[in-house]
N, C-alpha and C positions, 0 to 999 in steps of 0.2 A: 504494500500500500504506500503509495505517494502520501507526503505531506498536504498537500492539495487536496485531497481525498476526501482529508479529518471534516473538512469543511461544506463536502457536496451533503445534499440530501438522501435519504436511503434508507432500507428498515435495518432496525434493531441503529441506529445513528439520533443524535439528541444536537442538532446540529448550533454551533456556534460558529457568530459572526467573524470572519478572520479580524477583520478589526477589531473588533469584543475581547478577542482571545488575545492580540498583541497588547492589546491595552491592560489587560490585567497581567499579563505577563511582564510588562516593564514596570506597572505597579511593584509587582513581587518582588523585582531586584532591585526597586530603588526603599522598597524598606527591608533590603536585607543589608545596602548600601549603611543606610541610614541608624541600622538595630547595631553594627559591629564595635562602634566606639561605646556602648554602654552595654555590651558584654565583654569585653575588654574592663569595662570599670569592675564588673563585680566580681570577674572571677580572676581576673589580672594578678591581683596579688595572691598570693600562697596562705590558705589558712595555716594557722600553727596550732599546735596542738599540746597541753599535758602530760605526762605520761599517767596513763591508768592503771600499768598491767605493766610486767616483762617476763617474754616466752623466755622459758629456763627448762631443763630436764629436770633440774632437782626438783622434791616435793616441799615447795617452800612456800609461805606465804607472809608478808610484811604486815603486822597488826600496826596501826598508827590512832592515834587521838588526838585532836583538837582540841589545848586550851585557854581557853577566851572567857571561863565566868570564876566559881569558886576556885576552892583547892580541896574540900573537904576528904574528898577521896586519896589522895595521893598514897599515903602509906597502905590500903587494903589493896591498893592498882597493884604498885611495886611489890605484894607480896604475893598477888596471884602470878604475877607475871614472872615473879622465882623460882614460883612452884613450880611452873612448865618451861622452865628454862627458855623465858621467851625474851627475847632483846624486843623492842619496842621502839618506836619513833615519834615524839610528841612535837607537834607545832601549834608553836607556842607566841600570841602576840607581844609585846613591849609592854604594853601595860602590867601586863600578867604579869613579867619579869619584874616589873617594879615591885606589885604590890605581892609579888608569892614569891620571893630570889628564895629562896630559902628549899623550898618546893625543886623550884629549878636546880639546883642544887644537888639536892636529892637523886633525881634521875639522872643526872648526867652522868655520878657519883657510880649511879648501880652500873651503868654501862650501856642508857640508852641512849639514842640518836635524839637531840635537840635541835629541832627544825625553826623554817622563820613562817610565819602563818600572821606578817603584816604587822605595823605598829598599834594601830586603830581599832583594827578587826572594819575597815571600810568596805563601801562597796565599791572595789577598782575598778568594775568595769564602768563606773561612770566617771571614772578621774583621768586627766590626760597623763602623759607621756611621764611630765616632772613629776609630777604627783604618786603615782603609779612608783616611781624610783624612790620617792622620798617613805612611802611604806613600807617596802623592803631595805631601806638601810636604817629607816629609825630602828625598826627592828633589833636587826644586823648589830648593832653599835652598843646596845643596852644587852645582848648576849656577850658580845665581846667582851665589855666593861668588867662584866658579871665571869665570866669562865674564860676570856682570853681564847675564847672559839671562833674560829672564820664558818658559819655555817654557808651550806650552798645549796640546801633542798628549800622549796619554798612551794604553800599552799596556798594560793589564795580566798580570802577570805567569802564564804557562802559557797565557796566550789565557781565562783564566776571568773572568767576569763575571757579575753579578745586576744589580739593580735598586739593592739599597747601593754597590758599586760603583760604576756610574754615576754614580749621584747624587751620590757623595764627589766626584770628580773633574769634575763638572760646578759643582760649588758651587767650588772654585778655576778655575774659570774655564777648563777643557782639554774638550776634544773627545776621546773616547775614540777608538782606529785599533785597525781588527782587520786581517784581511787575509781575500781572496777565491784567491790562491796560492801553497800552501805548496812550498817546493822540496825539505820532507824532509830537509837536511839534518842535522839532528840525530840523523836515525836513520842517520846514518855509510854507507849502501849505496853509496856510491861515484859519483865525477862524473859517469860515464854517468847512473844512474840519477835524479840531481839535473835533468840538462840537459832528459830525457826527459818527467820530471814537471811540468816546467814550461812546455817548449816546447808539449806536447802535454796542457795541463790544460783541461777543461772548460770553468773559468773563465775563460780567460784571453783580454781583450777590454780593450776605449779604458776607461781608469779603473781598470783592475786594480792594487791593490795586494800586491806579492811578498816572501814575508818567507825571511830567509836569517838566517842568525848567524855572529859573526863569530868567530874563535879556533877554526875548524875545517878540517881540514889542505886537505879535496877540497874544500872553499866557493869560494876564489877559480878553482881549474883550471875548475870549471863555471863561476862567473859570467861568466869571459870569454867563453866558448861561449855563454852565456845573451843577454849582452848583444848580442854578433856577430849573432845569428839573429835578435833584435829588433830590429834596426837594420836588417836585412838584411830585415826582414818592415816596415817602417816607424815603426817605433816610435821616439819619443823617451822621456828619462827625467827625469821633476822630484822634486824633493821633495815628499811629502807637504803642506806646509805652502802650497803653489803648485796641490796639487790639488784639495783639497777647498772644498765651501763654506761660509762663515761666517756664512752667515742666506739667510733668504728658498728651506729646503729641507725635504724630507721623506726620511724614510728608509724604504723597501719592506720589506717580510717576509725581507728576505734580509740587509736592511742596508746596499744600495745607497743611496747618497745622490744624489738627483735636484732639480737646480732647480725652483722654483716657476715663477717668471716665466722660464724659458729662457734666465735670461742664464748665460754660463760664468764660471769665478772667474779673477781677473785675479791 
């Protein structure tokens, strides 16, 4: 069939005017002309990403806690967390350090990983670039002061993040941690429901990172049960700081952090 054709009359044909047809046709290419500088705007740059997760052989997973309110907790934390030989990662805001050094103290003492989880406890994703920097090194500087620690893991605060974000916190030298299971408790439903959430999460595989907080009354009755059933399912517990990699990775659409070269982080 000739081009010409498209256009005669004839059964089973629904015939369009050739002019009809060129006219919609140069429509077409002049907003595809017109649509490419603002898909260039949104997908132009590189989302960045968190880490949530790192694919590891080993049967490990990183317990971490956020804290930003009391302290009431800390010594029944540190003693379940002896019990099961679990290292632990707490990020922990500036304020906290001020008004709980003591606390802080404590854990770093036992041999956990002290993270930065912001000065303020803000919400970053609405602050610009300087802002964004000046919450991770207020931070930064009041740990320093406090233990003469360079920290470089950093959570930001509500789990929110952008691409400013990031990049504040990458320009001091920290590695963003998100987490791949949450155990809810901050939504207070009680240690069944915590133990459940987590034992039984989706997510939950070699490299899972678990986030908990601490100054919450049911946190510790589950994390005993949490950590029990992990041990009991073969899992060991390290710090963050011992999980992840520090070069030579890439991070998946999820966040997953996976070796290049297949080696695991020592």
């Amino acid at each position: 069939m000739k081009i010409k054709d498209i256009f005669k009359d004839g059964p089973g044909f629904n015939p369009i005017p050739a002019t009809k047809f060129m006219l919609l046709a140069a429509l077409a290419i002049l907003a595809l002309i017109f649509a490419l500088p603002s898909v260039n705007v949104v997908f132009g740059a590189e989302r960045k990403l968190p880490i949530y997760s790192v694919e590891t052989q080993e049967k490990v997973v990183a317990i971490t806690f956020d804290a930003a309110w009391g302290a009431s907790d800390t010594d029944i934390l540190l003693e379940i967390l002896k019990e099961h030989n679990a290292r632990a990662t707490f990020f922990i805001c500036g304020y906290w350090v001020e008004e709980f050094s003591d606390d802080v103290v404590k854990f770093y003492k036992a041999g956990h990983d002290i993270a930065n989880h912001g000065d303020k406890h803000a919400h970053v994703a609405q602050l610009n670039y300087d802002q964004n920097v000046a919450e991770v090194a207020g931070a930064h500087q009041k740990v320093k002061n406090l233990l003469g620690l360079d920290m470089d893991l950093y959570r930001p605060p509500y789990g929110e993040y952008n691409n400013t974000v990031i990049s504040a916190a990458e320009s001091q030298g920290y590695y963003v941690i998100q987490w791949d299971v949450d155990s809810l408790d901050w939504k207070k439903l009680g240690a069944d429901h915590m133990v459940k959430t987590v034992l039984d999460h989706k997510n939950l595989q070699n490299g899972s990172i678990l986030l908990f907080h601490n100054d919450l009354a049911e946190t510790p009755v589950a994390l005993r049960r949490i950590l029990s059933e992990l041990r009991g399912r073969g899992y060991s517990f390290v710090p963050v700081s011992e999980l992840i990699y520090r070069e030579n990775y890439k991070l998946d659409h999820a966040g997953r952090q996976i070796p290049l070269d297949g080696v695991q982080p020592q």
